[in-house]
PQR file with spaces between the fields and no chain letter, atoms N, CA, C, O and H, PARSE charges and radii, in Angstrom:
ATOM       1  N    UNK     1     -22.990   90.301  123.854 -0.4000 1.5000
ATOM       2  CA   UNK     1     -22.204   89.835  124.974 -0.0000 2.0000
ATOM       3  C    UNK     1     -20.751   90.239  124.742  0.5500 1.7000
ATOM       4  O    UNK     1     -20.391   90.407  123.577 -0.5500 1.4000
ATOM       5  N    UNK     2     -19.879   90.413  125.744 -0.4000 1.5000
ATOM       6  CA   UNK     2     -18.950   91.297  125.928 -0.0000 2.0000
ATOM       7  C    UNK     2     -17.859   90.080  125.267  0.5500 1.7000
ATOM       8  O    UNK     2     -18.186   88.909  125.068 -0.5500 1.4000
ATOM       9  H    UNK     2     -20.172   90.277  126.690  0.4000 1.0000
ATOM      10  N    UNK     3     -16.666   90.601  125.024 -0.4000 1.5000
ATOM      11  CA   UNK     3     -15.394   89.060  124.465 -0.0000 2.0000
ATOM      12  C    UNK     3     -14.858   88.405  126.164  0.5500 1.7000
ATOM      13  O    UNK     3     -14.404   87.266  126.273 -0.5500 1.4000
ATOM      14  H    UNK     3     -16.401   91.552  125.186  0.4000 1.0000
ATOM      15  N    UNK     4     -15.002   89.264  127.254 -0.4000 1.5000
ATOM      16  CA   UNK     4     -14.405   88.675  128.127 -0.0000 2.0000
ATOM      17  C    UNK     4     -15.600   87.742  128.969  0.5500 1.7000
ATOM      18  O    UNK     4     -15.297   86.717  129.579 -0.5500 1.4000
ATOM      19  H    UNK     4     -15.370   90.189  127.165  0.4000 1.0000
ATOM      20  N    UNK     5     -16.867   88.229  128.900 -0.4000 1.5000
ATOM      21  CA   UNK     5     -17.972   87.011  128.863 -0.0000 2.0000
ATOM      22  C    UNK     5     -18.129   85.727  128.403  0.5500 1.7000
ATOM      23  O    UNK     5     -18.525   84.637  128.815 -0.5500 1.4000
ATOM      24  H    UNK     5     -17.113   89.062  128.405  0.4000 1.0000
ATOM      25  N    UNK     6     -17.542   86.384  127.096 -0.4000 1.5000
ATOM      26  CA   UNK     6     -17.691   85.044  125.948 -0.0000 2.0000
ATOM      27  C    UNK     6     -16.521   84.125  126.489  0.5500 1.7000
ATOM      28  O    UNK     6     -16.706   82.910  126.567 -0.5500 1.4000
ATOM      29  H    UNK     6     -17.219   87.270  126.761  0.4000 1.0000
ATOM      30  N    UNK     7     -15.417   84.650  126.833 -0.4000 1.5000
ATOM      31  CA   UNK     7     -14.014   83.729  127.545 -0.0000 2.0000
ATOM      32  C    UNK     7     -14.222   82.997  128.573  0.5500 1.7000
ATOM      33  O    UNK     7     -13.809   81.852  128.758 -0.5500 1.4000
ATOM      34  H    UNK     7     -15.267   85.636  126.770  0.4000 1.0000
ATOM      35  N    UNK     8     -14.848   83.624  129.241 -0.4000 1.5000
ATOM      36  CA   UNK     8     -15.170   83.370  131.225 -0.0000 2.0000
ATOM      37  C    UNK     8     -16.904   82.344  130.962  0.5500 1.7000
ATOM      38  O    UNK     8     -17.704   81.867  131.766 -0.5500 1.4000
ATOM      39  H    UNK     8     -15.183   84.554  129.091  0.4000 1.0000
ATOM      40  N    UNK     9     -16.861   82.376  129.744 -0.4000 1.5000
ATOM      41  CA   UNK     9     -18.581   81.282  129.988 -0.0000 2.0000
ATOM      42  C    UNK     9     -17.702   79.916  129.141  0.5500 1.7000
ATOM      43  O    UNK     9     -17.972   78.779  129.530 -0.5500 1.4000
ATOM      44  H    UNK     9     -16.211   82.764  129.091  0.4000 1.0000
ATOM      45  N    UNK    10     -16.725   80.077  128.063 -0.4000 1.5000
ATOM      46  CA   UNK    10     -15.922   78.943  127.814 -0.0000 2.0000
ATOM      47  C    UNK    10     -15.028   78.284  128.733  0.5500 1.7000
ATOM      48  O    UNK    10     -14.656   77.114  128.648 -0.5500 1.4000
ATOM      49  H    UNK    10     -16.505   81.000  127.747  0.4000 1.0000
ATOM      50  N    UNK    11     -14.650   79.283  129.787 -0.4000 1.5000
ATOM      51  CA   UNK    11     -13.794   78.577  130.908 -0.0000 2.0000
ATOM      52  C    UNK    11     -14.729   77.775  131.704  0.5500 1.7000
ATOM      53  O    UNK    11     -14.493   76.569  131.783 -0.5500 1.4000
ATOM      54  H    UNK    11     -14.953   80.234  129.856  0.4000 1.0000
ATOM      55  N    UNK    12     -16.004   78.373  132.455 -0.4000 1.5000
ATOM      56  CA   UNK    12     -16.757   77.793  133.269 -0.0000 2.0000
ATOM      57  C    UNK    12     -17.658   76.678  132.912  0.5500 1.7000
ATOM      58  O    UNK    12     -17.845   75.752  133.700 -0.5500 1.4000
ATOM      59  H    UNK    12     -16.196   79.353  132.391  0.4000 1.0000
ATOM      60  N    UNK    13     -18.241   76.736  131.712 -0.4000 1.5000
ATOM      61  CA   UNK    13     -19.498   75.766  131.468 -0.0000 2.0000
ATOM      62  C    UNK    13     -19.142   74.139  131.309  0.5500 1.7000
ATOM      63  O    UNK    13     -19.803   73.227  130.813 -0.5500 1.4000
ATOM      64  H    UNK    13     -18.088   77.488  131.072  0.4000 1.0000
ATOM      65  N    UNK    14     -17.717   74.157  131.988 -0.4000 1.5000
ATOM      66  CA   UNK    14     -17.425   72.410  131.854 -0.0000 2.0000
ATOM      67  C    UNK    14     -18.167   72.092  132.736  0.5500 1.7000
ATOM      68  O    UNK    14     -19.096   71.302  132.566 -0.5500 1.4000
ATOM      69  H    UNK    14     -17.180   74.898  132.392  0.4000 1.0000
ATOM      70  N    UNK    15     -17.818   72.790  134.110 -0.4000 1.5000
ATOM      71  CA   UNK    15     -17.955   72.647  135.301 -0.0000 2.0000
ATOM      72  C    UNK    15     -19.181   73.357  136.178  0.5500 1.7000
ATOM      73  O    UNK    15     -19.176   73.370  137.409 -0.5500 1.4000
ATOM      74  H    UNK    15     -17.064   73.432  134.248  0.4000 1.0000
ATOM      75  N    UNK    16     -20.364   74.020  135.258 -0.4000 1.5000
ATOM      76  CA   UNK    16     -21.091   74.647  135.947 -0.0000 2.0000
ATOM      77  C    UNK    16     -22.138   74.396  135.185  0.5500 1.7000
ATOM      78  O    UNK    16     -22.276   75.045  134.148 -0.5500 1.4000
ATOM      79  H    UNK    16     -20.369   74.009  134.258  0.4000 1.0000
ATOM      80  N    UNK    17     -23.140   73.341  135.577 -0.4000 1.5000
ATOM      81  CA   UNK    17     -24.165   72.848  134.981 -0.0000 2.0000
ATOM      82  C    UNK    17     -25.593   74.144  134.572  0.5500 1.7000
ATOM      83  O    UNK    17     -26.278   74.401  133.582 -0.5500 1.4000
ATOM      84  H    UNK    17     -23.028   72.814  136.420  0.4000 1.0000
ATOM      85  N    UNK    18     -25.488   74.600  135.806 -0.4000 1.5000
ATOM      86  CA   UNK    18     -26.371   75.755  136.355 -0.0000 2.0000
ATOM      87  C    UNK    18     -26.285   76.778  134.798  0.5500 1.7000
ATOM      88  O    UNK    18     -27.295   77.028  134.140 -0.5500 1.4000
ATOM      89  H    UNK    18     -24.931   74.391  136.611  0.4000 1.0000
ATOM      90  N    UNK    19     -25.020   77.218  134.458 -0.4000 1.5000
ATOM      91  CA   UNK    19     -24.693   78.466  133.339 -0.0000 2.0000
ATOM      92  C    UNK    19     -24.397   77.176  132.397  0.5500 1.7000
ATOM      93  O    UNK    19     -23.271   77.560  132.081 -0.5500 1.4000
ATOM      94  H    UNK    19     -24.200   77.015  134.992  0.4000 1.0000
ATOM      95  N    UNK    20     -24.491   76.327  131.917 -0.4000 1.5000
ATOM      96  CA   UNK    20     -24.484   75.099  131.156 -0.0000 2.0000
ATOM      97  C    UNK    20     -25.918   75.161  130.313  0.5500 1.7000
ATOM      98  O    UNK    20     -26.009   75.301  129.093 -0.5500 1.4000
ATOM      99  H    UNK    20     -25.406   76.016  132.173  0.4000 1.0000
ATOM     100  N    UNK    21     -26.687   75.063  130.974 -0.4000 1.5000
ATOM     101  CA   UNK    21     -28.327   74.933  130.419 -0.0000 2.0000
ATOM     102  C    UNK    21     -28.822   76.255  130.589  0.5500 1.7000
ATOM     103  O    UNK    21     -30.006   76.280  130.253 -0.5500 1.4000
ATOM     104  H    UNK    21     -26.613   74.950  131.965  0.4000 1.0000
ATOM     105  N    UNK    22     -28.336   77.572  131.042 -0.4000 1.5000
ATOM     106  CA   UNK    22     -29.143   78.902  130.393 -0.0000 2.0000
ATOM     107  C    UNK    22     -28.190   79.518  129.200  0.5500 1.7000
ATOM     108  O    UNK    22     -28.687   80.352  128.443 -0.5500 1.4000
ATOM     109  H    UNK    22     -27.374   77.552  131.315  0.4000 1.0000
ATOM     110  N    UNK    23     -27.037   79.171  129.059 -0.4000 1.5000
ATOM     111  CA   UNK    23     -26.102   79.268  128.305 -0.0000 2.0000
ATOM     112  C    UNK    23     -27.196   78.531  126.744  0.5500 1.7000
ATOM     113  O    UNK    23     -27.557   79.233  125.800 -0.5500 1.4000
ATOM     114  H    UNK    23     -26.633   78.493  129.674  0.4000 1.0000
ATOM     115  N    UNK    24     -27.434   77.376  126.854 -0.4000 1.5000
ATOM     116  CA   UNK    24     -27.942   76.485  126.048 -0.0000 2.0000
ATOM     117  C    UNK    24     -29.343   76.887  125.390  0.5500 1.7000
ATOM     118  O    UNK    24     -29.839   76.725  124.275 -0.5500 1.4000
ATOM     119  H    UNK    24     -27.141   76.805  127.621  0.4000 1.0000
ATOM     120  N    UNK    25     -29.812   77.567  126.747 -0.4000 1.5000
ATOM     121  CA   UNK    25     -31.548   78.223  126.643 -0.0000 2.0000
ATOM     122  C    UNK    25     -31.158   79.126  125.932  0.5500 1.7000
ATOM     123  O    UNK    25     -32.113   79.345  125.186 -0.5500 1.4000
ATOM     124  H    UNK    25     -29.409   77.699  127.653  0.4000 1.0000
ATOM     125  N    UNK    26     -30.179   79.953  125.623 -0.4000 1.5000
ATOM     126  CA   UNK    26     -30.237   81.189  125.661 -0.0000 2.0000
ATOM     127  C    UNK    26     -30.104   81.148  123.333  0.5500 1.7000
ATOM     128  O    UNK    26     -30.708   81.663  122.392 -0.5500 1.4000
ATOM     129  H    UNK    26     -29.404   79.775  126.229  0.4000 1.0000
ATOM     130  N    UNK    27     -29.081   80.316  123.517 -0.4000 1.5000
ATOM     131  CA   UNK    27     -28.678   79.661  121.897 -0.0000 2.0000
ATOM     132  C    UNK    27     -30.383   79.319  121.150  0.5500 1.7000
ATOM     133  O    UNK    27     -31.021   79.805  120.216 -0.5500 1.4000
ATOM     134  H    UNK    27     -28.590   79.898  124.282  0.4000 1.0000
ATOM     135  N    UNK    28     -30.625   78.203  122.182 -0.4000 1.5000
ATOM     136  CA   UNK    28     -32.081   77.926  121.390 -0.0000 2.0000
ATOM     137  C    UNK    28     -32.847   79.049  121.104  0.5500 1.7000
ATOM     138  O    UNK    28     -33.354   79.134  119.985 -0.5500 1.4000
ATOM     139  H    UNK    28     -30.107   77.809  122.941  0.4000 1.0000
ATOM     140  N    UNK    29     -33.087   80.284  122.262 -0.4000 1.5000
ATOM     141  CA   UNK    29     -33.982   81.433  121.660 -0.0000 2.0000
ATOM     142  C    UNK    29     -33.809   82.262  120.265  0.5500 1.7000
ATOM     143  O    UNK    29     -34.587   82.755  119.448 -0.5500 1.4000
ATOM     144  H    UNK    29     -32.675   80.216  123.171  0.4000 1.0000
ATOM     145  N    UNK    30     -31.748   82.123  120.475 -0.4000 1.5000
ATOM     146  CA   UNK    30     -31.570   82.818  119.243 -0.0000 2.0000
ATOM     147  C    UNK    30     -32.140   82.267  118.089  0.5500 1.7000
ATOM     148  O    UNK    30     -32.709   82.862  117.173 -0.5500 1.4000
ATOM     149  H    UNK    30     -31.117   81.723  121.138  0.4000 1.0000
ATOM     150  N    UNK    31     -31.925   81.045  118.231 -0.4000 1.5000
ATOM     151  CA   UNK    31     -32.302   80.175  117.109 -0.0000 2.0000
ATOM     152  C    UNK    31     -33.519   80.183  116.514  0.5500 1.7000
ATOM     153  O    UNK    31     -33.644   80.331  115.298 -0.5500 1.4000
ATOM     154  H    UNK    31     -31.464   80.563  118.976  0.4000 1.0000
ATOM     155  N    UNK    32     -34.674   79.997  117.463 -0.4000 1.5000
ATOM     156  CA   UNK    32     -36.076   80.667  117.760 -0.0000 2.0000
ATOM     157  C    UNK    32     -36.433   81.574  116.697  0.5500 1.7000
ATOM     158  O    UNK    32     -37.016   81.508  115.615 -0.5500 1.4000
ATOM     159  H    UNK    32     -34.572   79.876  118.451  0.4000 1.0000
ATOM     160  N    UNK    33     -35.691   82.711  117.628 -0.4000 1.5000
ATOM     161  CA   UNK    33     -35.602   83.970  117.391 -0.0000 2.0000
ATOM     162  C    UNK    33     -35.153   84.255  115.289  0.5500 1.7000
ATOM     163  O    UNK    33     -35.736   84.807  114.356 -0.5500 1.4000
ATOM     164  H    UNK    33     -35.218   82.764  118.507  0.4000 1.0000
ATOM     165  N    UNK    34     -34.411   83.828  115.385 -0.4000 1.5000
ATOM     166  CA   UNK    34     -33.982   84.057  113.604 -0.0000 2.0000
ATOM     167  C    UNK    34     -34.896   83.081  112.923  0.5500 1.7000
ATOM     168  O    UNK    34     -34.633   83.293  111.740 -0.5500 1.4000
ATOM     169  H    UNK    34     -33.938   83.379  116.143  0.4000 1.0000
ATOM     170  N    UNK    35     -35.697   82.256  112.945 -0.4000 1.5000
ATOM     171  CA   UNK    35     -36.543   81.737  112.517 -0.0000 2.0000
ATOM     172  C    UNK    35     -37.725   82.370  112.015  0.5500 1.7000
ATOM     173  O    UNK    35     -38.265   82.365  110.909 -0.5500 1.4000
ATOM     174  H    UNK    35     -35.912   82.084  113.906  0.4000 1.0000
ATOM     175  N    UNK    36     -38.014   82.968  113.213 -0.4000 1.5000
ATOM     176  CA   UNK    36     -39.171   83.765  113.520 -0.0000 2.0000
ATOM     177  C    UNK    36     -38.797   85.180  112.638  0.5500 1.7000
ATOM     178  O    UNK    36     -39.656   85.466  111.805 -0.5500 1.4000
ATOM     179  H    UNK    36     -37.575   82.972  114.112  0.4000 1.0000
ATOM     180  N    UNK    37     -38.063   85.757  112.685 -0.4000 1.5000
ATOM     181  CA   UNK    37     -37.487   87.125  111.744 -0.0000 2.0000
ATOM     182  C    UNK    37     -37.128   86.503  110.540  0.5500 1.7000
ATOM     183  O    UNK    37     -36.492   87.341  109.899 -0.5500 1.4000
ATOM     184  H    UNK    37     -37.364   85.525  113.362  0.4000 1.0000
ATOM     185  N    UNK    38     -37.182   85.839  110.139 -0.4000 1.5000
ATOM     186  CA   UNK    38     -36.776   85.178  108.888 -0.0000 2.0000
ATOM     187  C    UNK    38     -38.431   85.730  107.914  0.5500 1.7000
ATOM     188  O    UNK    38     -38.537   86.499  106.958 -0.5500 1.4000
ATOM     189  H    UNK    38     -37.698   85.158  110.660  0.4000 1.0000
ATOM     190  N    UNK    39     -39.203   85.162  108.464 -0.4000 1.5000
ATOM     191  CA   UNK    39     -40.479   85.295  107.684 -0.0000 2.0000
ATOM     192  C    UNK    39     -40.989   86.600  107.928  0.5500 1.7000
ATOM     193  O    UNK    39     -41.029   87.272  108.959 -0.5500 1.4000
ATOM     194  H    UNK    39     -39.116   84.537  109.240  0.4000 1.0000
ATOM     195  N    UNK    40     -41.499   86.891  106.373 -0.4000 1.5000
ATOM     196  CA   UNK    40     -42.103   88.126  105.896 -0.0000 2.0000
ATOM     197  C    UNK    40     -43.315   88.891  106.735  0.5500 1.7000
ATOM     198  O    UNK    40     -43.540   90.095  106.849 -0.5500 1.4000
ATOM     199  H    UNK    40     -41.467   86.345  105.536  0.4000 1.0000
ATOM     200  N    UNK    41     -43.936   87.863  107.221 -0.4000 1.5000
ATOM     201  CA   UNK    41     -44.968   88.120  108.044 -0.0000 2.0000
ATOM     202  C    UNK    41     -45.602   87.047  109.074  0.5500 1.7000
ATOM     203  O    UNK    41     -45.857   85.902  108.700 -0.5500 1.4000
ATOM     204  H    UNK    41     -43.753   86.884  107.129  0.4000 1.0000
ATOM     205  N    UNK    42     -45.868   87.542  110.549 -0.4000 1.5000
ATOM     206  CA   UNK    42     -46.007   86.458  111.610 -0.0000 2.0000
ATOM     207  C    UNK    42     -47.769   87.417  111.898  0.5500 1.7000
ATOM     208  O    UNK    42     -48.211   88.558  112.039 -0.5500 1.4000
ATOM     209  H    UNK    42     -45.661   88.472  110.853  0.4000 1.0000
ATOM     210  N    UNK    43     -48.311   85.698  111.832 -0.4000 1.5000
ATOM     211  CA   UNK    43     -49.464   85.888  113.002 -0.0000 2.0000
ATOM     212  C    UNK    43     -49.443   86.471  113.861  0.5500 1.7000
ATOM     213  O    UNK    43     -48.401   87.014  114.228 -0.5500 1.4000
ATOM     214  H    UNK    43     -47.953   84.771  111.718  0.4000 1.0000
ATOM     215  N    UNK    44     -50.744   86.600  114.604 -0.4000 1.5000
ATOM     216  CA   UNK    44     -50.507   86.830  115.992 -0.0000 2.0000
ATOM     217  C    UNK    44     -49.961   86.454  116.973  0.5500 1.7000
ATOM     218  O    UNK    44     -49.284   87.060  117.804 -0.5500 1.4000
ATOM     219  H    UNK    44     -51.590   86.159  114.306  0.4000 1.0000
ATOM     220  N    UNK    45     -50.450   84.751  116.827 -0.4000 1.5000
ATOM     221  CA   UNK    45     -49.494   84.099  117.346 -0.0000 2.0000
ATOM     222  C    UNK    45     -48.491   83.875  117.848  0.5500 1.7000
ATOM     223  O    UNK    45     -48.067   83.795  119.001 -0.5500 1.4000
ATOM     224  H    UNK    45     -51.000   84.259  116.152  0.4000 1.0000
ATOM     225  N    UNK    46     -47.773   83.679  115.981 -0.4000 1.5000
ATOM     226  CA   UNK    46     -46.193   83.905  116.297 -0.0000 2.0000
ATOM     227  C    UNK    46     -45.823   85.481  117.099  0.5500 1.7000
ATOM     228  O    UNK    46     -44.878   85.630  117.874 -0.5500 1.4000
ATOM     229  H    UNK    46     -48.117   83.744  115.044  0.4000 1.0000
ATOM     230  N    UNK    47     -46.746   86.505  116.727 -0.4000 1.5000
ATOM     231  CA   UNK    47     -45.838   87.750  117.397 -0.0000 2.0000
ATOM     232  C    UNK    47     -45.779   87.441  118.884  0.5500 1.7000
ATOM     233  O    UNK    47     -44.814   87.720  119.596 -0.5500 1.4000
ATOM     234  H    UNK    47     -47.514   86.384  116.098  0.4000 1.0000
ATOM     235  N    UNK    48     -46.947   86.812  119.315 -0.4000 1.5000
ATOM     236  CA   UNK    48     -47.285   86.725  121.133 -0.0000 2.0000
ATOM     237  C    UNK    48     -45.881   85.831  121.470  0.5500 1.7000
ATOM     238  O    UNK    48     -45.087   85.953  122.402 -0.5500 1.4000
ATOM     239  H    UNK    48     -47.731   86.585  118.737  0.4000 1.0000
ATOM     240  N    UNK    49     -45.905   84.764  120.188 -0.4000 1.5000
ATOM     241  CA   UNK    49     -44.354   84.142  120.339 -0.0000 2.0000
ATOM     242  C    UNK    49     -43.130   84.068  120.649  0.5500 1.7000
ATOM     243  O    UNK    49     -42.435   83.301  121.315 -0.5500 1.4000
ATOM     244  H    UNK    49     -46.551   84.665  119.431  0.4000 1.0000
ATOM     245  N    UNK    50     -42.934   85.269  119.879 -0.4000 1.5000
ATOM     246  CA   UNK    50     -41.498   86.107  119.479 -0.0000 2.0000
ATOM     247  C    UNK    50     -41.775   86.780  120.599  0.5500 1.7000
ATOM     248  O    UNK    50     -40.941   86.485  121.455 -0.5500 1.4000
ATOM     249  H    UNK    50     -43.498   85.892  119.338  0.4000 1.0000
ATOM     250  N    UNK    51     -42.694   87.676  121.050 -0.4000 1.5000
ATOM     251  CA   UNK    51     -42.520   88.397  122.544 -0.0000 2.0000
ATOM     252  C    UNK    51     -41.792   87.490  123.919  0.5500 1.7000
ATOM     253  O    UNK    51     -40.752   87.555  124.575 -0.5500 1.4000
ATOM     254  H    UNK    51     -43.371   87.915  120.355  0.4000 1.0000
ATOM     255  N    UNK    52     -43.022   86.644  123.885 -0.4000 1.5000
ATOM     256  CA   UNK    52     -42.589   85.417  125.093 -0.0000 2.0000
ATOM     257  C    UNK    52     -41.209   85.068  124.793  0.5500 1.7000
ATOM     258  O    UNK    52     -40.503   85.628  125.631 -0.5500 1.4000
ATOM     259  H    UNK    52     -43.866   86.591  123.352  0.4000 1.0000
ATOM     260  N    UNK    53     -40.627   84.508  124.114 -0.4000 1.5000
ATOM     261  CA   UNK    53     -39.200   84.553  123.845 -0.0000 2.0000
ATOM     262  C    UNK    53     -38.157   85.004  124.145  0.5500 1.7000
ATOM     263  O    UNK    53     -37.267   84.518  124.843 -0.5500 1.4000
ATOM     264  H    UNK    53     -41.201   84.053  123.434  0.4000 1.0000
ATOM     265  N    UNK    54     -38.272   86.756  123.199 -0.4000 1.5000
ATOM     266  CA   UNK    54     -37.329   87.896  123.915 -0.0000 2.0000
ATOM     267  C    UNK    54     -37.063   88.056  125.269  0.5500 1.7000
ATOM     268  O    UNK    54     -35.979   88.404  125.736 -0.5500 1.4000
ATOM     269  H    UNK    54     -38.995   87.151  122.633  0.4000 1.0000
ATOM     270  N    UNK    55     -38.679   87.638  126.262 -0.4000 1.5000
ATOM     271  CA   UNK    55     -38.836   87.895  127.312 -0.0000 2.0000
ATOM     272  C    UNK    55     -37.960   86.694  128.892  0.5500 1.7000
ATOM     273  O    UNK    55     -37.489   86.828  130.022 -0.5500 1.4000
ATOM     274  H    UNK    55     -39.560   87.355  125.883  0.4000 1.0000
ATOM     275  N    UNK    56     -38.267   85.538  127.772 -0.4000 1.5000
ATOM     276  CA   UNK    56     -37.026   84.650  127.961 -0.0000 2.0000
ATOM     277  C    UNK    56     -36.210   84.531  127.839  0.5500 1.7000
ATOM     278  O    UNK    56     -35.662   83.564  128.367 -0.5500 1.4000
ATOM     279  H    UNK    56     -38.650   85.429  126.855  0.4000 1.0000
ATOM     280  N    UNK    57     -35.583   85.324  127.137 -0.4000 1.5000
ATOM     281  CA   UNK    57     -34.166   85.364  126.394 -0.0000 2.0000
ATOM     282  C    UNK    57     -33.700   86.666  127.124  0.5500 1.7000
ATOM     283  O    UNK    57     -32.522   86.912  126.867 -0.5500 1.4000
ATOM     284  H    UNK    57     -36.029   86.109  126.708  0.4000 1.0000
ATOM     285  N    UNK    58     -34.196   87.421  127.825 -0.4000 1.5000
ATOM     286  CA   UNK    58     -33.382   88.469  128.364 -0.0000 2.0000
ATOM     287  C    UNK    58     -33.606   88.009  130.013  0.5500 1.7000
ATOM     288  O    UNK    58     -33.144   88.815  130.820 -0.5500 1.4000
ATOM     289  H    UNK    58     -35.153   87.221  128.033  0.4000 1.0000
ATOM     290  N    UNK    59     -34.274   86.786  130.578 -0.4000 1.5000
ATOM     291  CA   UNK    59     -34.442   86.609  131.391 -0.0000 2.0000
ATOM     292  C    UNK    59     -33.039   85.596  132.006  0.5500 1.7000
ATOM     293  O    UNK    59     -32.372   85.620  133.040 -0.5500 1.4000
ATOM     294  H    UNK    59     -34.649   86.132  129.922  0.4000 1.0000
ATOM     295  N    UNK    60     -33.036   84.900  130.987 -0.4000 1.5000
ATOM     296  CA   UNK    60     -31.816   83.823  130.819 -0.0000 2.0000
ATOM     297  C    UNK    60     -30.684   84.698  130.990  0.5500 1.7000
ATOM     298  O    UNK    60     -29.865   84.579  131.901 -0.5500 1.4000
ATOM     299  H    UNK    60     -33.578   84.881  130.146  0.4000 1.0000
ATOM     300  N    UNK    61     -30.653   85.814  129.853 -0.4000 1.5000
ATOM     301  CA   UNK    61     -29.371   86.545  130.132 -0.0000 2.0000
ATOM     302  C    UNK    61     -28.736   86.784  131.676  0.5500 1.7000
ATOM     303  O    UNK    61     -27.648   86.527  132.192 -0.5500 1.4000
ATOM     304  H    UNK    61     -31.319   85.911  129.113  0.4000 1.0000
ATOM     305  N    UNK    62     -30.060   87.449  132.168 -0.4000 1.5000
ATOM     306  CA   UNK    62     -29.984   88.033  133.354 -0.0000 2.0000
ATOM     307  C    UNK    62     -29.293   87.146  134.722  0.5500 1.7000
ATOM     308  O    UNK    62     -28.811   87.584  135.766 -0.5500 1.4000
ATOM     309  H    UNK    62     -30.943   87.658  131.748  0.4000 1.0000
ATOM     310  N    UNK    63     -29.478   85.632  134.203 -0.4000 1.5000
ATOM     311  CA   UNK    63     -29.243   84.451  135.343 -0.0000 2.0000
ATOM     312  C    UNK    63     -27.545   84.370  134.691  0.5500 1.7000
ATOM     313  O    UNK    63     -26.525   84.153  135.345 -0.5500 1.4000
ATOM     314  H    UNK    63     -29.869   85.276  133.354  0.4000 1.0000
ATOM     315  N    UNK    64     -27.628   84.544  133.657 -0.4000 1.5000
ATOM     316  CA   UNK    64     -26.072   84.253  133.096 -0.0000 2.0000
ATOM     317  C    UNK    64     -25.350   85.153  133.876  0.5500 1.7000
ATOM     318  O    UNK    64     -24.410   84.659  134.497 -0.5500 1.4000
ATOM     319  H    UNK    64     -28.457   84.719  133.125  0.4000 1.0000
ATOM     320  N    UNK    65     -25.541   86.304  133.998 -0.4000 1.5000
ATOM     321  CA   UNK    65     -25.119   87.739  134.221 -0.0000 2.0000
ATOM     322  C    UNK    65     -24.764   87.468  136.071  0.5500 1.7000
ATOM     323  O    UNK    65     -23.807   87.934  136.689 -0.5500 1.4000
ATOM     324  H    UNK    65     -26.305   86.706  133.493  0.4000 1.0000
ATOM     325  N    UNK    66     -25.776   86.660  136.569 -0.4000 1.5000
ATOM     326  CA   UNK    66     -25.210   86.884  137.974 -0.0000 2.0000
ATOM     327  C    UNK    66     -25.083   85.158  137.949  0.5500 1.7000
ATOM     328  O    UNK    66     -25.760   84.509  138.746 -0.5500 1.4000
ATOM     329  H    UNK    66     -26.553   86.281  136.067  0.4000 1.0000
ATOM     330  N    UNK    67     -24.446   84.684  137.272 -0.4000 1.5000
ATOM     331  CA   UNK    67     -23.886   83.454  137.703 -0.0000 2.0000
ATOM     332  C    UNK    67     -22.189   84.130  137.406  0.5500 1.7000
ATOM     333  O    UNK    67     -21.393   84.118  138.345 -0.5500 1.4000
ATOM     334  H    UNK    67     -23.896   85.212  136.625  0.4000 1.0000
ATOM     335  N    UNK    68     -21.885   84.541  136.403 -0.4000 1.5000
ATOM     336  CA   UNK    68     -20.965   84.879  136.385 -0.0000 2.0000
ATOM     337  C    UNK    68     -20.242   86.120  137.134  0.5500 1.7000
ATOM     338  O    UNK    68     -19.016   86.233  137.143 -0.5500 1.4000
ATOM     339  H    UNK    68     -22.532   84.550  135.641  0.4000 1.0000
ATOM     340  N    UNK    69     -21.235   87.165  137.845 -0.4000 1.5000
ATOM     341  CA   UNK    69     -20.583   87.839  138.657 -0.0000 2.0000
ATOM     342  C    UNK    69     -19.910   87.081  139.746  0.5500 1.7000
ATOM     343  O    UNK    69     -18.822   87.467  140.173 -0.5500 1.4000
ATOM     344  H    UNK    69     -22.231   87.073  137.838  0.4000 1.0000
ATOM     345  N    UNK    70     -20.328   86.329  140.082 -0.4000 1.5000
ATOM     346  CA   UNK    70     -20.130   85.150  141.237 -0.0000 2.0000
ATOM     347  C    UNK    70     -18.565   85.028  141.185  0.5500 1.7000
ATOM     348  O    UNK    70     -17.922   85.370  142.177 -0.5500 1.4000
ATOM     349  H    UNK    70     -21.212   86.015  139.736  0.4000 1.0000
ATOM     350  N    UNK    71     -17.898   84.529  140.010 -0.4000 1.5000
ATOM     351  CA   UNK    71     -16.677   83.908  139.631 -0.0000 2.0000
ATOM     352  C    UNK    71     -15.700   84.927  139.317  0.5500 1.7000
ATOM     353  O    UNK    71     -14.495   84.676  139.299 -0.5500 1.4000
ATOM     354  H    UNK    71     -18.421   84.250  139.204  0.4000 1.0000
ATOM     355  N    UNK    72     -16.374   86.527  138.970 -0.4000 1.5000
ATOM     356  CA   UNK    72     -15.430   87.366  138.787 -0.0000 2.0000
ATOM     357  C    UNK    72     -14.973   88.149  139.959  0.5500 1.7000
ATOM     358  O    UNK    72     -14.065   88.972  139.836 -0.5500 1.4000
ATOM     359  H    UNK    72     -17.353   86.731  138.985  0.4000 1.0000
């Protein structure tokens, strides 16, 4: 994410519930996400996991991305 993203999502997320909780979604995947890469080796499972995830996690982006075109 860009530094003037990162500025313009600290200005807005007092006041914008909407980019508040994909902002939030988006932290938990990372979090997820390094969990999951942490270990040496994932099930299947976990890989179907880690897919669904990414797939959420670039989906979230995408809502971030046009919540904030909105304001720029």
């Amino acid at each position: 994410m860009e530094e003037k993203d990162k500025l313009l999502i600290e200005k807005l997320i007092d006041n914008d519930e909407e980019l508040k909780s994909y902002v939030e979604e988006h932290i938990l995947f990372e979090k997820q996400l390094g969990e999951l890469n942490k270990k040496p080796y994932l099930t299947q499972e976990e890989e179907v996991r880690k897919k669904k995830i990414k797939k959420l996690k670039l989906s979230g982006r995408d809502k971030i991305e046009m919540i904030l075109r909105k304001y720029r």
